[in-house]
N, C-alpha and C positions, 0 to 999 in steps of 0.2 A: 730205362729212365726212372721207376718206381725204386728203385734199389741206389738210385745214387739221389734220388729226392730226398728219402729217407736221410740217410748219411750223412748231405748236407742240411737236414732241416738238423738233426743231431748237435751238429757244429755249432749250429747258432745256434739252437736252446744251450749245450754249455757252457758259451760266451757268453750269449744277450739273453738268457730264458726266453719266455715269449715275445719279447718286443722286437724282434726282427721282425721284418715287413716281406711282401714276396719279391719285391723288389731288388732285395737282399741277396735273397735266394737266385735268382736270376743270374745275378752278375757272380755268385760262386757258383754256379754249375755253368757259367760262359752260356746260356740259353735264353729265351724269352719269357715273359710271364706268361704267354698264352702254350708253350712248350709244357709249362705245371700244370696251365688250368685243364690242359688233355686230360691228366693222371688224376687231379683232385680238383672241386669245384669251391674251394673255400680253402681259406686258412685255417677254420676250424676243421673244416674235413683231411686236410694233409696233418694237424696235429692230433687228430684219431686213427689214420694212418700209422702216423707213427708209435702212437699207443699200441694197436692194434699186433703191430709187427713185433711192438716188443716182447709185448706178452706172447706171439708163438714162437717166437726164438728160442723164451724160456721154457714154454709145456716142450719144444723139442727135446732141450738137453734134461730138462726134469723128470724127464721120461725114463732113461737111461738111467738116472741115479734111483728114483724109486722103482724100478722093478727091474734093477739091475741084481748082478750077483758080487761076492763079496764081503768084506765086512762092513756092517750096518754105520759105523761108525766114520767111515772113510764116504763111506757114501753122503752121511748124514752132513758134515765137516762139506764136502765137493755143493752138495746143496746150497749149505749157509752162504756159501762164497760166491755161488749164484744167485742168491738172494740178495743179499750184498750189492754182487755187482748191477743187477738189475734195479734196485730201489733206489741204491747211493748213486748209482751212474751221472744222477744229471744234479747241478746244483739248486737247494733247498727254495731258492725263487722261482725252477719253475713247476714246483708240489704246489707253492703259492699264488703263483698266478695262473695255474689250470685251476686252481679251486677258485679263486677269485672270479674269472673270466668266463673261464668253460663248465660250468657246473657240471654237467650230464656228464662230459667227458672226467673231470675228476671222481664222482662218485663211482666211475666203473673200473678207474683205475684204484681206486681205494677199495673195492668188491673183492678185484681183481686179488689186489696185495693180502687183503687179510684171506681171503678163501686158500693163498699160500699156509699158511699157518696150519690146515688142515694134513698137507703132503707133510711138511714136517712132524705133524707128531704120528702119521702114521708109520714115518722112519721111528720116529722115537719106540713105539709099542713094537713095532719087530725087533727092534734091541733088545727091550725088554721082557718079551717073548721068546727070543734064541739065547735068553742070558750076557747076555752083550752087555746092556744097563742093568741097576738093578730096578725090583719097582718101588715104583712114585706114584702119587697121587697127580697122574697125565692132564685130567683137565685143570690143576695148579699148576702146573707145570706153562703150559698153554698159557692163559690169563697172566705168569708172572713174563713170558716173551712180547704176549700182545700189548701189554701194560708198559714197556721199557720201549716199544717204537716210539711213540710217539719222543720222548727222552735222546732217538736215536741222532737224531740231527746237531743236540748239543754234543753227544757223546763224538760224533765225528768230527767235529770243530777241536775238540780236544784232542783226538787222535792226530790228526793233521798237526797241533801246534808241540803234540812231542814225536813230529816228524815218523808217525808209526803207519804204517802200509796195512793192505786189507788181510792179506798172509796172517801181520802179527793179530788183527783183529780176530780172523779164525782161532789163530792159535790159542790164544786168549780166552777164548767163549768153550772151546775144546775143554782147556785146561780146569777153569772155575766152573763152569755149569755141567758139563759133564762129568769132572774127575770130582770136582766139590774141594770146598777145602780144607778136605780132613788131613792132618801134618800125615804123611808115609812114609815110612820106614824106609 
C-alpha cells in the first residue's frame, strides 16, 4: 500500500500540487481514508513520505554514477539528467506550496537539493583529475551552477515553449558548460 500511496500522492501533486485533499487520494487508490491513515498519520506526514522516498530513490541511482566506473563524463551527463529529473519532476507550485505551507518539509528538501551540488562537483574534480576536464577554478564553477537554479524554473518554461525535452537540455549543458564555447576546428 506505501508504494502505491506514494505513486498516487505523485499524480496529484502534478495535477493539483498540494491542494489535493486525502479524500482524493482515496478514491484514486479505490481505498478508504483510514486505509492511508494505517501508512501515514497526516497529510503533512504522507507529503514527507514522499519527499523522503524521493530523495532515496535518488542516493540509490547516484550511487552507481558517482562511484561507478567509466567515463567521468557520461557519468557526470547520467547525473544531470537525474537531477533534472528529480527537481523538475513535479510542477513549480508545488516547490511553492511546500515552502509556503510545510516549512520544515521544504527546507530539508531544499538541504536536501543543494547538498546535491556537492556529488556533482566531486564528478567534476575526477574529471579533472583523470584529464577528462581541464582545470577550473571548481568552487566558481559551483556558485556559477548554484546561482543559475534558482533561474531554473524560467529556463524550463522556455524550454517547454521551444518544445525541447530533458535529453536536448542535457545535451545543451554538455555542449556549452563543459565543451565552452571556444569555435573548434
Amino acid at each position: 500500500m506505501k508504494e502505491k500511496l506514494v505513486q498516487a500522492t505523485l499524480e496529484e501533486m502534478r495535477t493539483r500540487s498540494l491542494k489535493f485533499t486525502m479524500d482524493d487520494l482515496a478514491r484514486k487508490l479505490h481505498a478508504s481514508k483510514s486505509s492511508i491513515y494505517k501508512v501515514v498519520d497526516s497529510k503533512e506526514d504522507l507529503i514527507r513520505l514522499v519527499m523522503h522516498w524521493a530523495m532515496e530513490k535518488f542516493d540509490r541511482k547516484s550511487a552507481e554514477l558517482l562511484h561507478g566506473e567509466g567515463p567521468v563524463n557520461s557519468r557526470l551527463m547520467s547525473y544531470c539528467g537525474l537531477f533534472f529529473h528529480t527537481f523538475w519532476y513535479l510542477p513549480d507550485t508545488v516547490n511553492e506550496d511546500l515552502e509556503a505551507r510545510y516549512e520544515d518539509i521544504w527546507k530539508e528538501w531544499d538541504r536536501y537539493r543543494e547538498a546535491r551540488f556537492d556529488d556533482m562537483m566531486a564528478l567534476l574534480k575526477e574529471g579533472v583529475d583523470k584529464g577528462e576536464y581541464r582545470k577550473v577554478n571548481l568552487p566558481v564553477v559551483r556558485h556559477m551552477w548554484e546561482a543559475s537554479w534558482p533561474t531554473c524554473n524560467i529556463v524550463r518554461t522556455f524550454l517547454r515553449k521551444m518544445n525541447m525535452t530533458g535529453r536536448d537540455v542535457l545535451e545543451l549543458l554538455e555542449d556549452i558548460m563543459l565543451k565552452g564555447l571556444e569555435k573548434r576546428n
